[in-house]
C-alpha positions in Angstrom: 23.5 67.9 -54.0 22.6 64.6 -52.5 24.0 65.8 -48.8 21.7 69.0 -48.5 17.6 69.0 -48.1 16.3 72.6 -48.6 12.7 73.6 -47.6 10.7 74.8 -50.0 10.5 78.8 -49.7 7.3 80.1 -47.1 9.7 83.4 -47.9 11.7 85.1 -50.3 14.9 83.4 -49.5 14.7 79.1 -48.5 16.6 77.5 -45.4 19.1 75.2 -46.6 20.5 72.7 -44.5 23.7 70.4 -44.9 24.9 66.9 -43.6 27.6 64.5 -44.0 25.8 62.5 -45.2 21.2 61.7 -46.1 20.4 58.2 -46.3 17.4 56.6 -47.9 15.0 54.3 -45.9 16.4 51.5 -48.4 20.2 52.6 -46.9 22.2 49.4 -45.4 23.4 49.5 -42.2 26.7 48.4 -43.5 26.6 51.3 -46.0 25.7 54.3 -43.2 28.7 52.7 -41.2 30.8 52.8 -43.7 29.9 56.5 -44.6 29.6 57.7 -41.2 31.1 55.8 -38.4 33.8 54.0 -39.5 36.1 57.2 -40.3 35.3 58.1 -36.2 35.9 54.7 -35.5 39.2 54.5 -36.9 40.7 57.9 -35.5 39.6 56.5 -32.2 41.9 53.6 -32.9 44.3 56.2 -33.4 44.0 57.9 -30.3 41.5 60.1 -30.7 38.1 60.7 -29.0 35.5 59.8 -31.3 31.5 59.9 -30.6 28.7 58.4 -32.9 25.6 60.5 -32.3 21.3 58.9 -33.4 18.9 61.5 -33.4 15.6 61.4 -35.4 11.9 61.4 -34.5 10.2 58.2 -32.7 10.3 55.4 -34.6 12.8 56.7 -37.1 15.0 53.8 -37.0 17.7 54.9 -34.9 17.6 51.4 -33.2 17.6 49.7 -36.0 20.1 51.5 -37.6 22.9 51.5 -34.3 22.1 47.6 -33.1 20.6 46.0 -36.6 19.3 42.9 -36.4 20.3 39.3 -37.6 20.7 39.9 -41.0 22.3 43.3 -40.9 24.3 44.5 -37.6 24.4 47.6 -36.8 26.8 50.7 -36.4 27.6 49.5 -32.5 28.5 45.6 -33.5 30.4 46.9 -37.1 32.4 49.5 -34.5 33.0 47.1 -31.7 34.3 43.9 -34.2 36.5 46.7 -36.1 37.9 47.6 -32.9 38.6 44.1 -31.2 40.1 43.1 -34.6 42.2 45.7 -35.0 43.7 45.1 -30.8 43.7 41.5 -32.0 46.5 42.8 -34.9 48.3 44.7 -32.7 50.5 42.6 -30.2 53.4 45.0 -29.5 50.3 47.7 -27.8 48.5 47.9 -24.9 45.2 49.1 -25.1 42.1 50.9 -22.7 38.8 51.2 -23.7 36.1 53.2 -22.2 33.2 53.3 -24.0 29.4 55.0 -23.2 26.3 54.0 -24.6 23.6 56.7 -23.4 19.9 57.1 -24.3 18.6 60.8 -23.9 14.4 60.6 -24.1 12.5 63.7 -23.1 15.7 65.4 -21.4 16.1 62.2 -19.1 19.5 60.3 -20.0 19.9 56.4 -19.5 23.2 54.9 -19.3 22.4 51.6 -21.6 25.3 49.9 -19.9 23.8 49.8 -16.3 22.2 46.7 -15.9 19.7 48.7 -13.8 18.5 50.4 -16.5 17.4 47.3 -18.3 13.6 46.7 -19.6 
């Protein structure tokens, strides 16, 4: 199916091995939100812990694909304005948000959000 890559057989018997979801290099941004993060997104809305994971070889598009660009925001600005919208409809809550944005390279982890860590 389109949600499962198998590697050719080296043996008798081939690895198969199944995701949510496999995206093209021609996939929107909008449409691996909407597959992907959006359904985490919205459980944390409703009080859940929710965590959106990029992994991929350098130069993969992982960047791309969680900021965007201009013409097509990524997962992190399509969660963010789904999440201040939905606050913005809700005037009888009160609401906390914590939120992480980590980089793990080569077994080192970066906390994005520390202006330290910038450059």
């Amino acid at each position: 199916d389109e949600c499962s890559i198998t590697q050719k057989p080296t043996t008798a018997t081939p690895n198969a091995y199944v995701f949510d979801n496999v995206f093209t290099e021609s996939a929107s941004n909008s449409s691996v939100y909407e597959k992907s993060a959006r359904d985490i997104v919205v459980s944390v809305l409703k009080g859940f812990h929710g965590t959106v994971f990029a992994y991929g070889q350098t130069a993969s598009g992982k960047t791309h694909t969680i900021m965007g660009n201009s013409d097509d925001e990524g997962v992190v600005p399509r969660a963010i304005g789904e999440v201040f919208n939905f606050i913005a409809e809700c005037s009888t809550r009160e609401f906390l948000l914590r939120a992480s944005y980590i980089e793990i390279y080569n077994e080192v982890i970066r906390d994005l959000l520390n202006p330290e860590n910038v450059g």
